[in-house]
N, C-alpha and C positions, 0 to 999 in steps of 0.2 A: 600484623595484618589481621584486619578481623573479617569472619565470613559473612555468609548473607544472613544468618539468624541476627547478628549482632547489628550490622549494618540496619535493618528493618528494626529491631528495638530502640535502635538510638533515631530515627526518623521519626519511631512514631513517639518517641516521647519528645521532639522537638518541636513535631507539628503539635501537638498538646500542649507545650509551654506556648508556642503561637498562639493558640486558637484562644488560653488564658488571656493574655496581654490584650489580645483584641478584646472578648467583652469586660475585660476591666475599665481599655479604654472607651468602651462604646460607651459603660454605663458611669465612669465619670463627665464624660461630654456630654451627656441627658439631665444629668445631676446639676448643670451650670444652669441647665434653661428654667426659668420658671413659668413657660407655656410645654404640654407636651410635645413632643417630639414625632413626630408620623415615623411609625417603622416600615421603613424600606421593603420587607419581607413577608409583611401582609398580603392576603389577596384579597381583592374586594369581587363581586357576582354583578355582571352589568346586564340588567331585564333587557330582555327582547323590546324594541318599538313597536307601540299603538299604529300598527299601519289600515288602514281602509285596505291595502292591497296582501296579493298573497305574495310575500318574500321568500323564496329557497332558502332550504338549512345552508347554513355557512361553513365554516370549519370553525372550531372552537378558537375562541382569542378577536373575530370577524363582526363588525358589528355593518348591517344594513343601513346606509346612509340615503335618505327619502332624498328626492332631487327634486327643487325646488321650480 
């Protein structure tokens, strides 16, 4: 029977062998392409719209869509 120290050492060095395998495989699949590959994990800043009008702050992530 092992306790909870051992129990949490063998998780976390499992999820660590995980998390290995994943970016080996991420950056072998990147490795096949010879355009690059857009990473999922980026963030990209979307400006505010050129409005004529006054638009309320939004909640961040919210973008103002002008009505045609």
């Amino acid at each position: 029977m092992t306790n909870r120290y051992e129990r949490l050492k063998m998780h976390r060095r499992m999820q660590r062998r995980i998390q290995l395998v994943v970016e080996e495989r991420r950056m072998a699949f990147a490795a096949r392409h010879d355009e690059p590959v857009a990473d999922l994990e980026t963030t990209m800043e979307i400006p505010p719209p050129d409005l004529p009008i006054v638009v309320p702050q939004r909640a961040i992530g919210r973008v103002a869509v002008p009505q045609a």
